[in-house]
DSSP file (Angstrom, degrees, kcal/mol; ACC not computed):
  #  RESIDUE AA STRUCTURE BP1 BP2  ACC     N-H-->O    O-->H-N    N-H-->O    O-->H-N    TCO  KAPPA ALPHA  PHI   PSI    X-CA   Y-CA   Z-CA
    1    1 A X              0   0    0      0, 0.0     3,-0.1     0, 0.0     0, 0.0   0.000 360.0 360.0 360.0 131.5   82.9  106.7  102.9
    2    2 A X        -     0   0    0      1,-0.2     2,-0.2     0, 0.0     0, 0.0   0.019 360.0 -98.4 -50.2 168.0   85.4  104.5  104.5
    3    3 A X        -     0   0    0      1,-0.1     2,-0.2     2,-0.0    -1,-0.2  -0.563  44.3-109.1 -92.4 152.8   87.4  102.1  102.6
    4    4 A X        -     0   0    0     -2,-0.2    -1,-0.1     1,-0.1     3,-0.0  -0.480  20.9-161.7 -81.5 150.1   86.1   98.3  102.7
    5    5 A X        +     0   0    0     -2,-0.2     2,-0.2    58,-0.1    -1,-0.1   0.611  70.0  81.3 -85.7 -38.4   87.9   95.6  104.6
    6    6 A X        -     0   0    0     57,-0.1     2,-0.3    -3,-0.1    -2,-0.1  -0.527  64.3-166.4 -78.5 157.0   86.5   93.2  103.1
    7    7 A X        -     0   0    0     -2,-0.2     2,-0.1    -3,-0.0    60,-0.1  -0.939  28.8-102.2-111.4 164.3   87.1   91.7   99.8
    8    8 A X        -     0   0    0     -2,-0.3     2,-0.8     1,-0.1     8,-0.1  -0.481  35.5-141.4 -73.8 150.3   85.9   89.4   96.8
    9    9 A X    >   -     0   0    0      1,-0.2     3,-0.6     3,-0.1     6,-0.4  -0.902  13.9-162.2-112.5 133.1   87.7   86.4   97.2
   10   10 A X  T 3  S+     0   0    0     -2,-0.8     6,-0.2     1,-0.3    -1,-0.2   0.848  80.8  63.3 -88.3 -21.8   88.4   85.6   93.6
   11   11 A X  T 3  S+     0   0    0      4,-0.1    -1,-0.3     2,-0.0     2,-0.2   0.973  91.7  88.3 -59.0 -41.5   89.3   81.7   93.8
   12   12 A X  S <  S-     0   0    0     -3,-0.6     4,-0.4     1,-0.1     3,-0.3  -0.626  71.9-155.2-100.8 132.0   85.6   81.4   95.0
   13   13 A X  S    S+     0   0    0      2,-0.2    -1,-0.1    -2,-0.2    -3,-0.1  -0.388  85.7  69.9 -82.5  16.0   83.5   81.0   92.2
   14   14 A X  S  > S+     0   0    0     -2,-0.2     4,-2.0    -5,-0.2    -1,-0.2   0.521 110.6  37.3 128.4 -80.9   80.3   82.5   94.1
   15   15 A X  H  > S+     0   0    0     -6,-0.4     4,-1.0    -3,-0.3    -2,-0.2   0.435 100.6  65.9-107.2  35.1   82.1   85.8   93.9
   16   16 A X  H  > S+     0   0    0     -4,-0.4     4,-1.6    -6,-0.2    -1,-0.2   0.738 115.2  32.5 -56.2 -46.3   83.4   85.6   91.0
   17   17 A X  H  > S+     0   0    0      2,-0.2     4,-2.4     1,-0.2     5,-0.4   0.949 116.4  56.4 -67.1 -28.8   79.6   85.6   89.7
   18   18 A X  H  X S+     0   0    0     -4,-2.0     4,-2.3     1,-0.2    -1,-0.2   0.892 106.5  52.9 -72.0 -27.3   78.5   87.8   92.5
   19   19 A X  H  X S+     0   0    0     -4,-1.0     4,-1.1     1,-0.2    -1,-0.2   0.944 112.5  42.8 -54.7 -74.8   81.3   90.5   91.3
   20   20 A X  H  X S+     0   0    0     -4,-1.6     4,-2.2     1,-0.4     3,-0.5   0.775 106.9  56.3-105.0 -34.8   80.2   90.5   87.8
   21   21 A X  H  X S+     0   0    0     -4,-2.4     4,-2.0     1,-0.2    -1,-0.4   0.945 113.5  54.5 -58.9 -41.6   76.0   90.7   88.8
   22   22 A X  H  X S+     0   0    0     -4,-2.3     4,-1.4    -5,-0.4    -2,-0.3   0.924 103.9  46.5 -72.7 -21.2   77.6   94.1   90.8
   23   23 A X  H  X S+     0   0    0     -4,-1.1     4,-2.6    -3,-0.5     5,-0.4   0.933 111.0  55.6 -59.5 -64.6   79.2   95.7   88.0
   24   24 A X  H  X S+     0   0    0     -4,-2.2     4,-2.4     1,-0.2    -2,-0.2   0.768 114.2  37.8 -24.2 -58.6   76.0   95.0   86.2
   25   25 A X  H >X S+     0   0    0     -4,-2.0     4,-1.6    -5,-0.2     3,-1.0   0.989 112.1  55.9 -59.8 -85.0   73.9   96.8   88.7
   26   26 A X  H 3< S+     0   0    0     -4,-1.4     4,-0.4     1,-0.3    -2,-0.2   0.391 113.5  39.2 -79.8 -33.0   76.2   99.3   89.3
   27   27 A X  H 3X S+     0   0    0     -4,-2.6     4,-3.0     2,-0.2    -1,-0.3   0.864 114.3  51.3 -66.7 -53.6   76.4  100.4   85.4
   28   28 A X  H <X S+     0   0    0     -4,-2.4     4,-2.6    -3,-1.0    -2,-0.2   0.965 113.8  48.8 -59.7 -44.4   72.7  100.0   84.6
   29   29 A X  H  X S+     0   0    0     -4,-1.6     4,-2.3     2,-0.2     5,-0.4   0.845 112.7  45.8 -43.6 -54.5   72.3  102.3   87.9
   30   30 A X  H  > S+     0   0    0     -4,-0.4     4,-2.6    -5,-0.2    -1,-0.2   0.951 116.4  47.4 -56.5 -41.2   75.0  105.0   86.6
   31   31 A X  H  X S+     0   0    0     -4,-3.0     4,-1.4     1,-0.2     5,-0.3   0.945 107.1  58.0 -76.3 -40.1   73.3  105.0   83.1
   32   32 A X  H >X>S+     0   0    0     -4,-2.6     5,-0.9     1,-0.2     4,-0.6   0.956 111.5  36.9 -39.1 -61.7   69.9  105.3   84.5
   33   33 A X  H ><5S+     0   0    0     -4,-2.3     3,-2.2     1,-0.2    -1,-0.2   0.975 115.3  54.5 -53.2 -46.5   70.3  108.4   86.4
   34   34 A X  H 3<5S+     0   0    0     -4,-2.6    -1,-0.2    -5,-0.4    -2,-0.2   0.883 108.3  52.1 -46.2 -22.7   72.8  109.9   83.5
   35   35 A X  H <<5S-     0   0    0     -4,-1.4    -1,-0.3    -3,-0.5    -2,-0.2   0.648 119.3-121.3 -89.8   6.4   69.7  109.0   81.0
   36   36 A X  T <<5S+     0   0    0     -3,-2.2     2,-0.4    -4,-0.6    -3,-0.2   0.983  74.8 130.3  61.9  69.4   67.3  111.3   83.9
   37   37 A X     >< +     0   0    0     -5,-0.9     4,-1.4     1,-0.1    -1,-0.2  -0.893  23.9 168.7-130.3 100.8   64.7  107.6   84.6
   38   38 A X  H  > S+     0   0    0     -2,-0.4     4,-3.1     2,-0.2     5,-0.2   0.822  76.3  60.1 -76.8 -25.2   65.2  107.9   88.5
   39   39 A X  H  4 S+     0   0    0      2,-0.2    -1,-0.1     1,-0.2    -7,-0.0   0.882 108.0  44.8 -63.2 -44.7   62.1  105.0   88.4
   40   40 A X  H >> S+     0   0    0      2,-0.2     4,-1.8     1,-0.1     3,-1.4   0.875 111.4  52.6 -45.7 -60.3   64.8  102.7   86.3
   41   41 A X  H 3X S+     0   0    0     -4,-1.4     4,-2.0     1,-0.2    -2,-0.2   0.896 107.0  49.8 -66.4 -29.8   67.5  103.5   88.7
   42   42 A X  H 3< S+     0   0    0     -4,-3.1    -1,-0.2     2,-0.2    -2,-0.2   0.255 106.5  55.7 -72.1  16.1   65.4  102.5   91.5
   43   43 A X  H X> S+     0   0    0     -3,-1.4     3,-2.9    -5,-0.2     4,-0.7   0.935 105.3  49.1 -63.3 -88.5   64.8   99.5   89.7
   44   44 A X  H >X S+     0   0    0     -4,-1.8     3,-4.0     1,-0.4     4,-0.7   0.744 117.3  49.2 -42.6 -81.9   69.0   98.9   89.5
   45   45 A X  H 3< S+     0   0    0     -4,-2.0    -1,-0.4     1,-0.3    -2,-0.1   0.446 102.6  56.0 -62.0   7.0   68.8   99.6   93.6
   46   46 A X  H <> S+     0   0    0     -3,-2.9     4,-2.5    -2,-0.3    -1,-0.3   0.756 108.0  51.7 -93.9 -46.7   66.3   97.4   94.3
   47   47 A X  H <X S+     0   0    0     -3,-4.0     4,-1.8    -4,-0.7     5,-0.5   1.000 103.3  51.3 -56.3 -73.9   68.5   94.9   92.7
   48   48 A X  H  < S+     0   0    0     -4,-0.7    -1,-0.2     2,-0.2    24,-0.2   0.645 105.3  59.4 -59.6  -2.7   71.6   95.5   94.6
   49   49 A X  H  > S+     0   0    0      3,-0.1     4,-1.4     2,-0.1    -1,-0.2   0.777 110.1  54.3 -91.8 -55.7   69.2   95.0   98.1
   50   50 A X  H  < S+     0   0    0     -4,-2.5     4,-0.3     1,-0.3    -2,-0.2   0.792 102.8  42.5 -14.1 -75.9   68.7   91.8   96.4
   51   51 A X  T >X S+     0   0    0     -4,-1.8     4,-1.6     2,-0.2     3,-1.0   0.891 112.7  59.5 -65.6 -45.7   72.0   90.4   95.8
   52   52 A X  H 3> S+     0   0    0     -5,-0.5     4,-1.1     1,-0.2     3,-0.4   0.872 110.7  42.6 -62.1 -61.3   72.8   91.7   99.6
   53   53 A X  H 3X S+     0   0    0     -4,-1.4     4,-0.9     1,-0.3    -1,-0.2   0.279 117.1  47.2-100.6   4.9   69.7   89.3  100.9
   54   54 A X  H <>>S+     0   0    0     -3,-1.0     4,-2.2    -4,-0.3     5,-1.1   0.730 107.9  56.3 -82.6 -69.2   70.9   86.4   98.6
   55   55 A X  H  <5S+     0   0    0     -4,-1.6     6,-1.8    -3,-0.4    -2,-0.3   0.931 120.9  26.4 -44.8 -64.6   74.4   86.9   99.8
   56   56 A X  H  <5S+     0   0    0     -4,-1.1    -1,-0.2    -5,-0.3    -2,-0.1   0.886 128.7  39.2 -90.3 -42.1   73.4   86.4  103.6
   57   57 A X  H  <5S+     0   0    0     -4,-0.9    -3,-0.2    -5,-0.1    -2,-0.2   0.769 129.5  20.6 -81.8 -20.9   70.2   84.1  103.4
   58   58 A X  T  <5S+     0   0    0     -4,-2.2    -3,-0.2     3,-0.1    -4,-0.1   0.581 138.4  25.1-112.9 -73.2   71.0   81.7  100.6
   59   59 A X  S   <S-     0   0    0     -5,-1.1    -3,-0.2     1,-0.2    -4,-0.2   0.560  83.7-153.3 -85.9  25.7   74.7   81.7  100.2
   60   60 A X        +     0   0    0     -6,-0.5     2,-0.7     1,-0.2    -4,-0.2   0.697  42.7 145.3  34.0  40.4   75.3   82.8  103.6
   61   61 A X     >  -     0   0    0     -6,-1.8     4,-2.2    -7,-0.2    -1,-0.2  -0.854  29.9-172.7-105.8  98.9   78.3   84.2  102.6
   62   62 A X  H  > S+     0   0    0     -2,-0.7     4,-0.6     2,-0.2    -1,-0.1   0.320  81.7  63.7 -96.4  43.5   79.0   87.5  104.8
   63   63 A X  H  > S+     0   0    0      2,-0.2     4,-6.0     3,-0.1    -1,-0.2   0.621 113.0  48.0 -18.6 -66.8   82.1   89.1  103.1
   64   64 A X  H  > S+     0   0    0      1,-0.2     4,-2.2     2,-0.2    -2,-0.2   0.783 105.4  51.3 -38.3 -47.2   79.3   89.2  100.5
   65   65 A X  H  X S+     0   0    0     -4,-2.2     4,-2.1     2,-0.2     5,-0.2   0.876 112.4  46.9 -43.0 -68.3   76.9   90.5  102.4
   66   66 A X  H >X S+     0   0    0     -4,-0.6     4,-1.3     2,-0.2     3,-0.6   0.973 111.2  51.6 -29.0 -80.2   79.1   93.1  103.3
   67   67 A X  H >X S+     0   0    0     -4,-6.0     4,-1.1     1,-0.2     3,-1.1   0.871 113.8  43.2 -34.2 -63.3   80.2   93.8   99.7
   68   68 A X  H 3X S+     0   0    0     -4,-2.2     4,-0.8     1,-0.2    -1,-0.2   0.770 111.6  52.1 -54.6 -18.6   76.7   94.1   98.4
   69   69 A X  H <X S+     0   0    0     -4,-2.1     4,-0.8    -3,-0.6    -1,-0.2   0.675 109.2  54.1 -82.8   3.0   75.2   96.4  101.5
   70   70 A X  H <X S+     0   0    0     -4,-1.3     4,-1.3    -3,-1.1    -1,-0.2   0.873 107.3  45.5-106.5 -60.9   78.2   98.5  100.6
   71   71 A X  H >X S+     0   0    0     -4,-1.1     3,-5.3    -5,-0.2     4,-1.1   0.955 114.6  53.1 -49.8 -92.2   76.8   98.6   96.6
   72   72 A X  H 3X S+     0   0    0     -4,-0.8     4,-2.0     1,-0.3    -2,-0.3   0.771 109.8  43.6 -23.6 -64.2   73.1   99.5   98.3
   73   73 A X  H 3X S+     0   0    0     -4,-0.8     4,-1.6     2,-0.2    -1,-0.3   0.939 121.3  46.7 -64.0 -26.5   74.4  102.6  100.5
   74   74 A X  H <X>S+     0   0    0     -3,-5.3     4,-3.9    -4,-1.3     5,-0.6   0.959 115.9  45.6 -73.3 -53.7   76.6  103.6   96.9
   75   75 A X  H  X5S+     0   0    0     -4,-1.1     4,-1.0     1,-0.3    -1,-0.3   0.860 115.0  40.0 -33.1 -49.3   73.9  103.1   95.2
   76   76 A X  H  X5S+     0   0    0     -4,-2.0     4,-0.5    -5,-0.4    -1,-0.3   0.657 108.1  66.5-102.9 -18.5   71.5  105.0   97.5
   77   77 A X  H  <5S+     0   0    0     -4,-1.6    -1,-0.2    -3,-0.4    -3,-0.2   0.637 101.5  47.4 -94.0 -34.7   74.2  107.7   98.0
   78   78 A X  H  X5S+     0   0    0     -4,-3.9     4,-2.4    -3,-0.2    -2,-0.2   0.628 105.8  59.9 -78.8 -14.9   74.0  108.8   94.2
   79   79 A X  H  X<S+     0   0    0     -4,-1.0     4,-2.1    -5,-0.6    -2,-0.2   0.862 100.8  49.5 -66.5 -43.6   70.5  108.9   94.3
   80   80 A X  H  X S+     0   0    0     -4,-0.5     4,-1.2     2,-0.2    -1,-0.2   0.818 114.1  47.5 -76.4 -22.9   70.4  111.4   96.9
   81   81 A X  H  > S+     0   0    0      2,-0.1     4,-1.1     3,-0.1    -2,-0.2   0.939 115.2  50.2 -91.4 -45.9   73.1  113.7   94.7
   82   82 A X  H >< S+     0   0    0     -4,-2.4     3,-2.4     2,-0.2     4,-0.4   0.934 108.2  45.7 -45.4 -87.2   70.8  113.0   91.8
   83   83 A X  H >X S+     0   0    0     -4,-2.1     4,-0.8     1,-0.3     3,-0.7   0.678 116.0  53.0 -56.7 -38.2   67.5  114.1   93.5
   84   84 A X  H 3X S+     0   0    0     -4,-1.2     4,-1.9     1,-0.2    -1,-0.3   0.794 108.6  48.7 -57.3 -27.0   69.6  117.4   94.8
   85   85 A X  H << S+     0   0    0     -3,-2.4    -1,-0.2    -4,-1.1    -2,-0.2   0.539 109.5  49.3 -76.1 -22.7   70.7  118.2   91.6
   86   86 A X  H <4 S+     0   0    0     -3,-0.7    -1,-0.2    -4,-0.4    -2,-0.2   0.495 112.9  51.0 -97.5 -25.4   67.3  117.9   90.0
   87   87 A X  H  <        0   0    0     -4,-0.8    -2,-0.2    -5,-0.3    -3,-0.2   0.976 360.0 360.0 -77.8 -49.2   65.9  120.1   92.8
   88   88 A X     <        0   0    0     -4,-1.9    -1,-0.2    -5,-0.0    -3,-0.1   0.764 360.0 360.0 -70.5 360.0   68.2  123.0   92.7
């Protein structure tokens, strides 16, 4: 995956919160899979498609946008190593 361009900008208070709601995700998401609940971890991504449509329709922020759709493909990217790893 390429490196983002984009960044949080941390003076703004917006993603200051939005950073810490992605961590959040992004943990509960790791832990899910680690505990084998793929139904829990597609909980966690269901969340991060969230915060991306929050990010572009209410705070119309796209940097954000960007950040979260970035979380949602990471997200969706360990799921897919997960589900191979349970197959083989």
């Amino acid at each position: 995956m390429a490196n983002s361009t984009v960044q949080f900008d941390l003076t703004n208070p917006q993603h200051v919160a939005m950073r810490k709601l992605m961590a959040n995700v992004y943990a509960r998401h790791v832990e899910a899979n680690a505990q084998g609940l793929p139904l829990m971890a597609l909980r966690y991504l269901g969340m991060a498609q969230g915060l991306e449509k929050v990010a572009l329709y209410v705070l119309a922020d796209h940097t954000l946008h960007q950040l979260c759709f970035e979380l949602t493909c990471s997200l969706q990217g360990m799921d897919s190593i997960v589900r191979k790893e349970v197959a083989a």
